[in-house]
C-alpha positions, 0 to 999 in steps of 0.5 A: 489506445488502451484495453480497460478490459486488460486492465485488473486490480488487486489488493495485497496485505503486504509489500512483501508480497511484491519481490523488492526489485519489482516494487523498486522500479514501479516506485522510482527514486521517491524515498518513501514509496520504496519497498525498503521503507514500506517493509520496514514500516510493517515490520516495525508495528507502525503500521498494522492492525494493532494500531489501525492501519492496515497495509492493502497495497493496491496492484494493477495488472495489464493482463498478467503484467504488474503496471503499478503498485499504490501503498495504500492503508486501511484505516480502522479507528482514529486512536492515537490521533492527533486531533479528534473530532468525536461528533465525526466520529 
């Protein structure tokens, strides 16, 4: 049985902010759910504030232990898209 009190959640502003062989072994073998990969597209500037995806890695806890990390990405305009929808908008 599961402890959903055990169980918290955290949102990170970096994959950096996880060591590489943590996140690596939560990931597994997909190729762009590796640490290297994310890192690099923060690096880059492909993904930041600047262009509208905010990089928020989510982390679970069961207690004080790193269960799982999901890259997740705030989006903060549709600029640079391409298909635009302005009555969504």
């Amino acid at each position: 049985m599961i402890d959903f009190a055990a169980i918290s959640c955290r949102f990170l502003c970096s994959v950096a902010e996880v060591p590489q062989d943590m996140w690596n072994a939560l990931a597994g073998p997909q190729p762009f759910l590796r640490h290297e990969f994310l890192q690099a597209l923060e690096e880059s500037g492909s993904v930041g504030g600047h262009c509208g995806w905010q990089a928020e890695p989510l982390a679970v806890y069961r207690g004080a232990e790193l269960a799982a990390l999901v890259p997740v990405y705030r989006k903060t305009h549709s600029y640079g898209e391409y298909v635009f929808d302005w009555s969504w908008a």
